[in-house]
MIDOVEX-570428 format. One record per residue (C-alpha): residue number from 1; x, y, z. Coordinates in steps of 0.05 Angstrom, whole numbers, m for minus. Layout:
   nr    east   north      up
  NUM       X       Y       Z
...
REM end
This chain:
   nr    east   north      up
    1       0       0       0
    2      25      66     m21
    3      m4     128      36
    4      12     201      19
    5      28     218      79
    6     m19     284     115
    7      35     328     122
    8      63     325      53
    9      49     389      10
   10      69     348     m44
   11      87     279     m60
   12     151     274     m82
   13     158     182     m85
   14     100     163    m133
   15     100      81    m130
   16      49      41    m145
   17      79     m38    m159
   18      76     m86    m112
   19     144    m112     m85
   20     165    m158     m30
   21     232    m132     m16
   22     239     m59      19
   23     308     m54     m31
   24     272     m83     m99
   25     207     m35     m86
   26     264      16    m101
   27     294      m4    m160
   28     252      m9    m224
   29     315     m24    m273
   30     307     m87    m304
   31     370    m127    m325
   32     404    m130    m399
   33     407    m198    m404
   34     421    m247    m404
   35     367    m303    m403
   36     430    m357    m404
   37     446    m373    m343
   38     489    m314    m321
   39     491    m246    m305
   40     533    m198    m286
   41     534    m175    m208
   42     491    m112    m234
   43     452     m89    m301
   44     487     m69    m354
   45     444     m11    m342
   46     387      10    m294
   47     339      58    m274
   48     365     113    m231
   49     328      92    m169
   50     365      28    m166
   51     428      70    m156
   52     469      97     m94
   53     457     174     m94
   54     517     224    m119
   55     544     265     m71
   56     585     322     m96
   57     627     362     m64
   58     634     429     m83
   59     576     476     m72
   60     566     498    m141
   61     550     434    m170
   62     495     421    m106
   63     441     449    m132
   64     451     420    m203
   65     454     354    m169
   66     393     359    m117
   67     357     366    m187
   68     380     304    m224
   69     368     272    m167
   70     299     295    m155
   71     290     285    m234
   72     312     197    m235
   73     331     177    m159
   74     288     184     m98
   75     335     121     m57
   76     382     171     m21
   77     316     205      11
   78     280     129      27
   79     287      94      91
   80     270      26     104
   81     234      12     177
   82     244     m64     202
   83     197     m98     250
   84     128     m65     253
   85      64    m104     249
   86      52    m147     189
   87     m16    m137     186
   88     m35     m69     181
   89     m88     m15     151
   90     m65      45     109
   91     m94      90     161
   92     m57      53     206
   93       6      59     173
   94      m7     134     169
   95     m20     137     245
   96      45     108     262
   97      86     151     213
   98      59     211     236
   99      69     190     315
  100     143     180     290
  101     139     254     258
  102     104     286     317
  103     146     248     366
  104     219     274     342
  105     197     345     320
  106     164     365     377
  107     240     346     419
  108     273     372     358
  109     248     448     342
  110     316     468     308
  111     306     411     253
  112     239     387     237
  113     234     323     185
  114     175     315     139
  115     147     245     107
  116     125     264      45
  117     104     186      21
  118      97     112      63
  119      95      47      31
  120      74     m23      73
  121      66     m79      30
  122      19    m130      47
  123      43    m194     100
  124     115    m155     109
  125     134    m130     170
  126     172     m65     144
  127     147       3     119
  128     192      37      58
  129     185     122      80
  130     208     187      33
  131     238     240      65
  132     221     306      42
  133     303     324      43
  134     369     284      41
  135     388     321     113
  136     330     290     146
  137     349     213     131
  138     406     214     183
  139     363     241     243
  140     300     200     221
  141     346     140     223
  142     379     160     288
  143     313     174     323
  144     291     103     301
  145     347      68     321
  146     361     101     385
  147     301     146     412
  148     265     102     452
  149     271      93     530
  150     346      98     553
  151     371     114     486
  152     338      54     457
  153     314      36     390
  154     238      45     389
  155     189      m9     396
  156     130     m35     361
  157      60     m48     392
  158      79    m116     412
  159     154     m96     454
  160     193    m113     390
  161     249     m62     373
  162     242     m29     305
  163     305     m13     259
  164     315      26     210
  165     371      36     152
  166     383      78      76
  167     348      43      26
  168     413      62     m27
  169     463      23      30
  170     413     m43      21
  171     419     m27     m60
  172     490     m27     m62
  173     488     m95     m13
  174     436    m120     m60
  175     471    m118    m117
  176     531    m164     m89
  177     480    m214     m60
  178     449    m226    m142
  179     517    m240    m175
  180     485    m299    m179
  181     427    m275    m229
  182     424    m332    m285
  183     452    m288    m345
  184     397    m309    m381
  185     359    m300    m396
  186     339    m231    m387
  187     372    m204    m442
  188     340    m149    m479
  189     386    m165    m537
  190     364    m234    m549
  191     296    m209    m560
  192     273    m238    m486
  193     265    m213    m428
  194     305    m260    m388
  195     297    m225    m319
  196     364    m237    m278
  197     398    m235    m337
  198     448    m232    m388
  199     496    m212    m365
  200     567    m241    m381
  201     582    m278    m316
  202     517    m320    m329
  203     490    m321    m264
  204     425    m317    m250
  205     386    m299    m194
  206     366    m354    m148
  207     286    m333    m147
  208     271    m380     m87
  209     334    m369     m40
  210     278    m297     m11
  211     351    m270       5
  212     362    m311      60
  213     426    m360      93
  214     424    m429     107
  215     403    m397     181
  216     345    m376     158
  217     376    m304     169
  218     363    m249     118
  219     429    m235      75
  220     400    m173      40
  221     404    m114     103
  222     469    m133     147
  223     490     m79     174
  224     558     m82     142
  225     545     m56      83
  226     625     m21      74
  227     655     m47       4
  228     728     m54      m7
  229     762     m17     m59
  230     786     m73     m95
  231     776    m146     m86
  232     819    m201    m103
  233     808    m240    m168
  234     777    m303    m119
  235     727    m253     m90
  236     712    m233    m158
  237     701    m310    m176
  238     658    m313    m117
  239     617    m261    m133
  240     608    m285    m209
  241     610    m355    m206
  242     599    m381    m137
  243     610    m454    m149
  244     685    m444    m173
  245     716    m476    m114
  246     670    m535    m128
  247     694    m601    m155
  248     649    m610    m224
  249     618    m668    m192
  250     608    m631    m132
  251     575    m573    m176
  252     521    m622    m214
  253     511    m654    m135
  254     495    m592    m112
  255     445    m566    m170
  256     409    m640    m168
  257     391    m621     m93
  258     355    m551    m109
  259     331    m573    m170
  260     288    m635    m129
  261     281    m593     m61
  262     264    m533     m99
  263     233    m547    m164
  264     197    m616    m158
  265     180    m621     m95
  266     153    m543     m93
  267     118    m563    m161
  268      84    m620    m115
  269      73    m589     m64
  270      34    m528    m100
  271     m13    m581    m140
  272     m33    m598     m74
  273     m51    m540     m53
  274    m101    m536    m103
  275    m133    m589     m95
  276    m145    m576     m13
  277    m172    m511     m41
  278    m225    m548     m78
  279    m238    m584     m27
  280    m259    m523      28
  281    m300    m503     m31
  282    m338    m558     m28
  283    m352    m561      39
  284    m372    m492      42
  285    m427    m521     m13
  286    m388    m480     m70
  287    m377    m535    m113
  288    m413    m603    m129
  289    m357    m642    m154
  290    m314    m682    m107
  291    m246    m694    m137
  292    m188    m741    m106
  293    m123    m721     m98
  294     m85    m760    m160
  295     m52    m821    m154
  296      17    m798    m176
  297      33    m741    m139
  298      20    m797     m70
  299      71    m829    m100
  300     152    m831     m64
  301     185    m799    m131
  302     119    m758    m151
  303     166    m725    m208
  304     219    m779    m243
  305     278    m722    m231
  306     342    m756    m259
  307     411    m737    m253
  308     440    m670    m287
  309     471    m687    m348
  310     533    m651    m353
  311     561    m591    m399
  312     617    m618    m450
  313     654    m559    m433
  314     666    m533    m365
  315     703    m482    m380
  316     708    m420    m418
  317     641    m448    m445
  318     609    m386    m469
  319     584    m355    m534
  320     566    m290    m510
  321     586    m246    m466
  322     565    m169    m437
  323     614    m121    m416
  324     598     m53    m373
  325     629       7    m383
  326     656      42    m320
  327     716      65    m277
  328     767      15    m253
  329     797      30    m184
  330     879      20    m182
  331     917      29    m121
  332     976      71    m126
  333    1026      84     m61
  334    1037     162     m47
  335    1004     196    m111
  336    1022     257    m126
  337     962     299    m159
  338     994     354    m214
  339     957     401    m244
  340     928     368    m316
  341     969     389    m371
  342     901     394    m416
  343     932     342    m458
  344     883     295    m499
  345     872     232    m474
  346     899     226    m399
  347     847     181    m378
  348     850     169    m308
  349     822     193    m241
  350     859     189    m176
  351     824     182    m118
  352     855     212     m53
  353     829     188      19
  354     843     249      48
  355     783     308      69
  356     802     358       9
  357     747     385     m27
  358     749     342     m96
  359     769     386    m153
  360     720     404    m208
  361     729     409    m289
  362     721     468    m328
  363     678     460    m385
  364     733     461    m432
  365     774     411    m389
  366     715     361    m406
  367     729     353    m470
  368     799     351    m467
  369     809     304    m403
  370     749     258    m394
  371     766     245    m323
  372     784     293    m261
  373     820     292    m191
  374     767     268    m146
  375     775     253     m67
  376     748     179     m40
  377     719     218      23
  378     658     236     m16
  379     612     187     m51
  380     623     206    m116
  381     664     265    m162
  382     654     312    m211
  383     670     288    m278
  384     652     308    m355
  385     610     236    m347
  386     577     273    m287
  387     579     246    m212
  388     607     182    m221
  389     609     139    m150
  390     686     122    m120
  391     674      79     m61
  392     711     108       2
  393     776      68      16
  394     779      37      85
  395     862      39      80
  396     902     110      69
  397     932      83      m4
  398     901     133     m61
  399     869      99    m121
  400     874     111    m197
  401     806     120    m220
  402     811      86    m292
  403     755      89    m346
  404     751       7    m361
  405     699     m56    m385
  406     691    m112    m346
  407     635    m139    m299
  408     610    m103    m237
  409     631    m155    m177
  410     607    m112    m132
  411     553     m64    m165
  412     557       3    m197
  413     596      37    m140
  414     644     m16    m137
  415     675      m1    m203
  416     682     m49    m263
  417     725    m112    m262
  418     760    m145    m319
  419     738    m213    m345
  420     809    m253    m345
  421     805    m289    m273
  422     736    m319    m299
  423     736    m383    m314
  424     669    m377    m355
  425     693    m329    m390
  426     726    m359    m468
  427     791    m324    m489
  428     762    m281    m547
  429     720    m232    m508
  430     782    m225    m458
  431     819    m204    m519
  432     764    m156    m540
  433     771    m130    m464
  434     837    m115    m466
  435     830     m82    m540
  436     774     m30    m505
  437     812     m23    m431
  438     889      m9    m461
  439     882       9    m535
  440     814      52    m536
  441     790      74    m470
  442     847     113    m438
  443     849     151    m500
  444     785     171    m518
  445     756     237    m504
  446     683     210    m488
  447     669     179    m418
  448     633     115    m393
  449     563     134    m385
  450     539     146    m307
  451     476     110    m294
  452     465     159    m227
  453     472     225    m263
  454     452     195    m337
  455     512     234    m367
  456     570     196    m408
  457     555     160    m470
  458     584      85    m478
  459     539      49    m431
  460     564     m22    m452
  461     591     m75    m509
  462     552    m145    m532
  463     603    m197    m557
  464     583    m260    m594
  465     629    m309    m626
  466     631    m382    m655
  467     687    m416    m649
  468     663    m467    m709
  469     652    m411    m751
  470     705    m368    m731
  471     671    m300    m739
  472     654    m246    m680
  473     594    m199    m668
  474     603    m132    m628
  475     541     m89    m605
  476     566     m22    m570
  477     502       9    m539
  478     513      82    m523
  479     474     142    m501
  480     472     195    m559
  481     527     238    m572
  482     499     307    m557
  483     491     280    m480
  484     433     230    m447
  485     381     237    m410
  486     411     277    m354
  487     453     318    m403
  488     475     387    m380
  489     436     441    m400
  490     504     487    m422
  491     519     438    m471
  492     577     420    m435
  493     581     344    m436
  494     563     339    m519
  495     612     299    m552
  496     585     302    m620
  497     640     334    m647
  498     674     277    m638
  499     641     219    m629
  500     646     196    m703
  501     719     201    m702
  502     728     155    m641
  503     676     107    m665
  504     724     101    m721
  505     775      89    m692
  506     745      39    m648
  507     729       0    m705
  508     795       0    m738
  509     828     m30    m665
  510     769     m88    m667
  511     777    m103    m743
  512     861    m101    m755
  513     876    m173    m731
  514     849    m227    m703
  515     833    m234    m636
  516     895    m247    m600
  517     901    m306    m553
  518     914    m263    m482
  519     942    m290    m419
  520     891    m307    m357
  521     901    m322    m285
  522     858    m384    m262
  523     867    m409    m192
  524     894    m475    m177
  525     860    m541    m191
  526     854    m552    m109
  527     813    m488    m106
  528     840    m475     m35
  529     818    m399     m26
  530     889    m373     m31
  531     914    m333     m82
  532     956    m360    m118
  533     945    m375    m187
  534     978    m400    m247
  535     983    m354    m316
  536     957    m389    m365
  537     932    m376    m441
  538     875    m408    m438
  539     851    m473    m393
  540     862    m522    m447
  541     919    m517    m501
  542     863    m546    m557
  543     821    m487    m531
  544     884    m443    m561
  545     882    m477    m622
  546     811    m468    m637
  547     806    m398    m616
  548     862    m376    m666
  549     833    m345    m723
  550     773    m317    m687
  551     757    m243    m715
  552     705    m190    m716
  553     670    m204    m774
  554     597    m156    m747
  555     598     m91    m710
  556     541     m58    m695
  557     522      10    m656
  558     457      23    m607
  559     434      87    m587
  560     391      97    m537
  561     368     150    m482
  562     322     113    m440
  563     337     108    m362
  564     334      18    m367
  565     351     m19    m425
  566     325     m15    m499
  567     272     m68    m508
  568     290    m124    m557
  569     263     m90    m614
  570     302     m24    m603
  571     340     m11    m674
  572     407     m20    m685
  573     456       9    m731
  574     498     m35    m779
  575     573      m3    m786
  576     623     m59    m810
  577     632    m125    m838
  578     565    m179    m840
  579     497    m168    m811
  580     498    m227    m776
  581     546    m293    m754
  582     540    m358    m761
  583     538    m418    m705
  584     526    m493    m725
  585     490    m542    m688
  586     495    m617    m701
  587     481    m624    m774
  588     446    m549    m767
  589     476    m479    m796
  590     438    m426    m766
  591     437    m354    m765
  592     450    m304    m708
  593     425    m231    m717
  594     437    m186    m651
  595     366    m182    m625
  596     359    m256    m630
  597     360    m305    m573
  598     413    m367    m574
  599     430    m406    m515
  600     497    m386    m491
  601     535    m457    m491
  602     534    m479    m556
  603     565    m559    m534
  604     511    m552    m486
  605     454    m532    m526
  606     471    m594    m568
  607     457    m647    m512
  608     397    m602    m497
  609     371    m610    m559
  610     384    m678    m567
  611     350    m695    m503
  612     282    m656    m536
  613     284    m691    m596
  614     286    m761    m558
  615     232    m735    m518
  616     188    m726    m579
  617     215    m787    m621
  618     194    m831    m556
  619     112    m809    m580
  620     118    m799    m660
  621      91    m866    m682
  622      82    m832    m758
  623     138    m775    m759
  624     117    m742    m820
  625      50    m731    m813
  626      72    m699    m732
  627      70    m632    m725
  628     107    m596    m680
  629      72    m536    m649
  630     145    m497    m623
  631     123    m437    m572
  632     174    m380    m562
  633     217    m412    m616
  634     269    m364    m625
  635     317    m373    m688
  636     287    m441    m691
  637     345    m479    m673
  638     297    m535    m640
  639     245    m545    m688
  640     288    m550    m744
  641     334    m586    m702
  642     274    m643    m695
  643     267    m636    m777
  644     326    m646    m788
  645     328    m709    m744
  646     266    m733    m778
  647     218    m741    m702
  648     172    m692    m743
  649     146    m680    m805
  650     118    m599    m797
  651     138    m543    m764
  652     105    m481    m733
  653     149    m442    m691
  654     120    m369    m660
  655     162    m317    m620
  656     147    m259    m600
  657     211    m220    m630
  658     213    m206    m698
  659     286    m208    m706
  660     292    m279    m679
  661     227    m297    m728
  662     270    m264    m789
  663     325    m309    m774
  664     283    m368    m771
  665     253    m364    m834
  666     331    m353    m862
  667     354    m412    m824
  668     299    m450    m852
  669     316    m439    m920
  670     387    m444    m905
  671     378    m511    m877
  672     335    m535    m940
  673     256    m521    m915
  674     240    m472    m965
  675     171    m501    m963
  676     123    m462    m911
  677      75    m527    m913
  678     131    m554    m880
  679     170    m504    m828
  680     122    m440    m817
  681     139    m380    m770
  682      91    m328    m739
  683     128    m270    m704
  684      74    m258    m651
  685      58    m269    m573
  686      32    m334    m570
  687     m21    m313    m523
  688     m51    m281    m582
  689     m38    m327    m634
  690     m39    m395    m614
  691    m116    m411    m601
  692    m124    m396    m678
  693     m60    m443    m693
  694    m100    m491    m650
  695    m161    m486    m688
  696    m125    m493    m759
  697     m92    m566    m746
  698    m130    m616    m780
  699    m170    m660    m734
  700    m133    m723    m746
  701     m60    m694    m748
  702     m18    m721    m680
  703      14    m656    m652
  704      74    m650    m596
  705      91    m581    m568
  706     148    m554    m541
  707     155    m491    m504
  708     222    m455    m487
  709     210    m391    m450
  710     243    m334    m423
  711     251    m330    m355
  712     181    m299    m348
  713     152    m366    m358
  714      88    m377    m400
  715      29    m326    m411
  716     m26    m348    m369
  717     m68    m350    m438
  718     m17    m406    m480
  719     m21    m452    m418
  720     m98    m440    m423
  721     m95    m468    m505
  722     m35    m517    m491
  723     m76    m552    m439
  724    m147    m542    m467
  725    m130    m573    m533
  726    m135    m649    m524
  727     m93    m662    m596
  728     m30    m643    m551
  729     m14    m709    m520
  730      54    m689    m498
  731      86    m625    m478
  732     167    m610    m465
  733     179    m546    m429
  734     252    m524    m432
  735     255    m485    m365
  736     310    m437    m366
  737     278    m416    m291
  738     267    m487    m262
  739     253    m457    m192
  740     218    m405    m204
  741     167    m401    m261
  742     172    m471    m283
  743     137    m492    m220
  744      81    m450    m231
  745      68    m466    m300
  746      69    m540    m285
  747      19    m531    m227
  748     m24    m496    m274
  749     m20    m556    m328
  750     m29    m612    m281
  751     m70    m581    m227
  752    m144    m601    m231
  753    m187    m567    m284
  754    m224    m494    m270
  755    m256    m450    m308
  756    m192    m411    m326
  757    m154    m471    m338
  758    m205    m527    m367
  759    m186    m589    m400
  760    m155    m661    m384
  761     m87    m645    m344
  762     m14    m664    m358
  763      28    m696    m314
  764     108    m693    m314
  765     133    m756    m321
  766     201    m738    m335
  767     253    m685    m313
  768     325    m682    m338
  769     363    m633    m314
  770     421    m594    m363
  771     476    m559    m335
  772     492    m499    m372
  773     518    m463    m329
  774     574    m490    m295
  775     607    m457    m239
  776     543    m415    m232
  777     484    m445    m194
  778     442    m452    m246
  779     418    m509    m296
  780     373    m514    m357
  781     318    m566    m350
  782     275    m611    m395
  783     212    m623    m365
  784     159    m678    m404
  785      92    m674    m392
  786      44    m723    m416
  787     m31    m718    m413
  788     m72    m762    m371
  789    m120    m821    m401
  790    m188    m805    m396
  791    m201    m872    m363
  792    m149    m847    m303
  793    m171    m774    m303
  794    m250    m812    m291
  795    m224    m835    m228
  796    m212    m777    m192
  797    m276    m740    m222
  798    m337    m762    m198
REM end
């Protein structure tokens, strides 16, 4: 519940979604993604409310910043209240706010505070308050924590002490506890939203974890929220891929546990719960029908959950990987800060812990030095990118504040950190790091784009590579030239003067050679937490060998001046070399354009595929006259992969991006089904297009479906036609979300029939996990459901 609150002359936090999390109900960014199984520790790029607040430091830039920050981010000004009542009435809410308000200004006359907006959600036992000023946070916090009886914190109704902390200190905590976001799967480029995801590190966020240790304790609001300057390269690993110190067997042990605890036992468990539903509504005399609970979910192994079958490549697995642009913090003993010489190109900040006022750029120094003097003692410094955050150093060493790409191990205020220690991570898009961190980046003129301030224009760089085809695909998204959304006024930060000559010369660095094969640091084989680590090319000398020869054959360029990320649609512009690469799968060429959607470990999307296609050959008693109905298709790399292996005999693949539907058709006729009678696709949201697909199969035709989501799961409408249409005998869902959306889809397929959801119900009768992902958490998994006889489904309907 949102409340205004009484005293508010205006209301300055306007918030109307529902959230369960005090820190999520502040941030409204949605990831870049990556739908496959990894992310990086933050988005690419978010909404300003999901950032810490700037704080400048010179009182000439105040003003301009209280109105950026009043313009995108609210977070500096919210608190977050712990322990009051779970159950409580919007009046209520308001009565206890304003006893809080009345309480501490009528003992405080000098300094009065103002709530200008109060937010409880339902069944949570905190309330999210705006401040009317930045000032007033501290005191209101203070007074919460310690103005009760004998200096106290203050209590709730029922004796229980309340506690209160910054909602941007939870943020930046928040954003080192979701490293492990599956990067997949969220990824705007591959024309899904794949919340959690995308990112390069491939880790996606464990949806059922609710932020909480194996003590049951909640891991999102300790209290120590102070971030190091740096971190090693193993707390790096641990942040991006948390299983690294795992044993591969170990790994696939581990994911086999969640995925029965937490994805077939939880789908169990919520079928259930429908049917004792049904049943109170039957006593109450709502319904007539008795129905019995059925037979197999009594049983020991309701769900048939097999082991994981494992990725062919553990390491360096990926085909695609997403870079941020930032500032790279680099320790440096006794700086000395000169004066700037004005020449072009210098590159670097250098943070000072020392209680100087941070120095400030002229508007002409902007241009010609992209980054300033700044002082670690204040949250962030004045820059031509705006007020980008520098952590405060807990040691007395000064720092080197160094425009770079890499991942953000410990969110946005941490600074960026570069891909080599990641095992994860192939060769080829190290190479393409180091091209952009030493080659272009300390000499370019135009900053990294500031996702607190919205100035700076290169926000960050999409990589995409075969290693079977040997060609490379770069996407640079940027904000436009002439400044973005938080641009100055004065004109001072537009670098179109400019920007076509560094875009030039960014793609002659990317285009003179081939990638080069780069040295890495990967920790030992024991994985015994220290740090010592052995510099290696690459994991595997044939990895070398097969990397060689790797060039950027596609680069493309994305503007955009939106707050988020640009949907999956969002245009891009075509600057050098193909429009698209090439990957090939089994006996399978296919076609990659960059809003299109292909699962990120090419080995492993083989053995996915060929665990589908024995799915479906296992119910195709006359193959050619099957037709395979494939939902959120993609490219069509599964359909035609079933073609081509001859379980089916007709295609009809939908997705809801066009891109990924334009490539399909062209992968269709590259892989000889020029026919439409035999491979057809719609580029559409299923919810609006399957019941008519439904209603144009002939009567007599046998049909299999297979649905392969994003992360969002299925619209509530295609499980409605998938389960009301009795020609579908057997369904495989390829979860890239096993714990979180697949369960509810299933329940909703094989729960007893409604009125929303009518029809004979499936029932999984096999689940094969995929890993992916290794040394991230998360797993693919192939889930076949198979409809129920009408002689058993009789049984339980009387």
């Amino acid at each position: 519940m949102d409340v205004e609150h009484p005293a508010a002359a205006t209301t300055m936090d306007v918030e109307r979604q529902n959230v369960a999390h005090p820190a999520a109900a502040a941030a409204d960014g949605e990831d870049r993604n990556n739908s496959d199984g990894v992310t990086s520790a933050a988005p690419a790029n978010v909404d300003a409310e999901t950032a810490a607040p700037s704080v400048t430091t010179s009182t000439s830039n105040r003003f301009e910043s209280d109105s950026m920050r009043a313009k995108f981010d609210h977070s500096s000004r919210k608190v977050v209240v712990h322990n009051v009542l779970k159950f409580m009435r919007s009046k209520d809410v308001t009565k206890l706010t304003s006893s809080w308000i009345n309480q501490y200004n009528s003992s405080n006359s000098n300094h009065q505070i103002q709530i200008v907006n109060a937010r409880k959600p339902p069944k949570d036992s905190w309330i999210k308050v705006t401040l009317a000023h930045e000032e007033m946070v501290t005191p209101f916090i203070t007074f919460i924590n310690s103005g009760g009886k004998d200096g106290n914190a203050l209590v709730n109704e029922r004796g229980r002490p309340l506690f209160a902390k910054r909602v941007d200190e939870m943020l930046d905590h928040d954003d080192n506890d979701d490293h492990d976001h599956e990067d997949d799967e969220s990824d705007a480029t591959d024309g899904r939203k794949r919340k959690g995801t995308v990112h390069a590190n491939d880790t996606p966020i464990d949806n059922d974890s609710n932020g909480s240790d194996n003590n049951g304790n909640n891991k999102r609001f300790k209290s120590d929220t102070q971030q190091k300057p740096s971190l090693s390269d193993d707390e790096v690993r641990d942040a991006i891929t948390p299983l690294w110190r795992l044993s591969y067997e170990e790994q696939l042990s581990s994911k086999i546990r969640e995925m029965v605890n937490k994805c077939a036992n939880k789908i169990v468990k919520e079928i259930k719960a429908k049917f004792r539903t049904l049943e109170k509504e039957a006593k109450r005399g709502h319904r007539k029908e008795v129905i019995k609970l059925y037979r197999w979910l009594n049983q020991n192994r309701a769900i048939n959950m097999q082991q994981p079958v494992p990725s062919p490549r553990t390491s360096e697995y990926r085909n695609k990987v997403e870079f941020t642009f930032g500032y790279r913090l680099v320790p440096e003993e006794n700086e000395v800060v000169e004066e700037k010489d004005g020449s072009e190109g210098n590159g670097v900040n250098v943070v000072n812990n020392t209680n100087e006022a941070s120095a400030t750029t002229t508007t002409n120094e902007r241009h010609d030095n992209a980054h300033d003097v700044v002082d670690a003692s204040s949250a962030s410094a004045t820059t031509n990118a705006g007020e980008s955050d520098v952590p405060n150093p807990t040691n007395t060493n000064n720092y080197r504040q160094v425009p770079a790409v890499g991942f953000l191990a410990q969110g946005w205020a941490g600074g960026v950190y570069p891909p080599h220690p990641l095992q994860n991570i192939p060769n080829w898009s190290c190479s393409i790091a180091d091209i952009l961190n030493t080659d272009f980046l300390p000499k370019s003129s135009i900053p990294p784009y500031d996702s607190k301030t919205h100035r700076g224009v290169w926000r960050s760089v999409t990589i995409r590579a075969s290693l079977r085809t040997k060609e490379c695909m770069v996407i640079v998204l940027h904000a436009p030239a002439k400044g973005g959304a938080g641009a100055r006024e004065d004109g001072s930060d537009d670098y179109s003067s400019v920007f076509e000559e560094e875009k030039a010369r960014l793609i002659e660095l990317l285009t003179q050679s081939v990638l080069r094969v780069v040295e890495r640091s990967f920790p030992k084989e024991d994985h015994d937490g220290s740090e010592d680590v052995t510099p290696v090319s690459s994991l595997k000398g044939d990895d070398n060998e097969a990397e060689n020869g790797i060039r950027v054959t596609s680069i493309f360029f994305q503007e955009y001046e939106g707050l988020s990320n640009p949907g999956p649609d969002h245009p891009v512009q075509h600057i050098y070399g193909k429009e698209f690469i090439e990957e090939k799968l089994g006996n399978c060429t296919f076609q990659i354009s960059p809003g299109a959607f292909f699962q990120v470990n090419t080995d492993g999307a083989e053995v996915l595929y060929n665990i589908v296609v024995d799915r479906i050959r296992e119910v195709t008693s006359d193959p050619m006259q099957t037709l395979l109905l494939d939902v959120c298709c993609g490219t069509g790399t599964i359909g035609l992969t079933c073609l081509n292996q001859g379980v089916v005999g007709k295609l009809v693949g939908v997705d809801i991006a066009e891109p990924a539907i334009a490539d399909a058709k062209l992968n269709a006729s590259k892989n000889g089904y020029t026919d439409k009678s035999l491979a057809q696709f719609i580029a559409s949201p299923a919810e609006k297009i399957l019941p008519d697909i439904m209603r144009d199969i002939p009567r007599n035709t046998p049909v299999v479906a297979v649905v392969d989501p994003a992360r969002d799961g299925l619209h509530g409408i295609v499980v409605r036609a998938l389960r009301a249409n009795e020609k579908i005998q057997r369904l495989v869902y390829v979860s890239c979300n096993p714990i979180g959306t697949l369960t509810r889809d299933a329940a909703m397929l094989c729960g007893p029939p409604t009125k929303k959801y009518p029809g004979i119900p499936y029932k999984p009768t096999m689940a094969q996990p995929v890993d992916m992902f290794p040394l991230t958490k998360h797993c693919e998994m192939v889930m076949t459901f198979d409809r129920m006889s009408k002689e058993e489904y009789e049984k339980h309907h009387s």
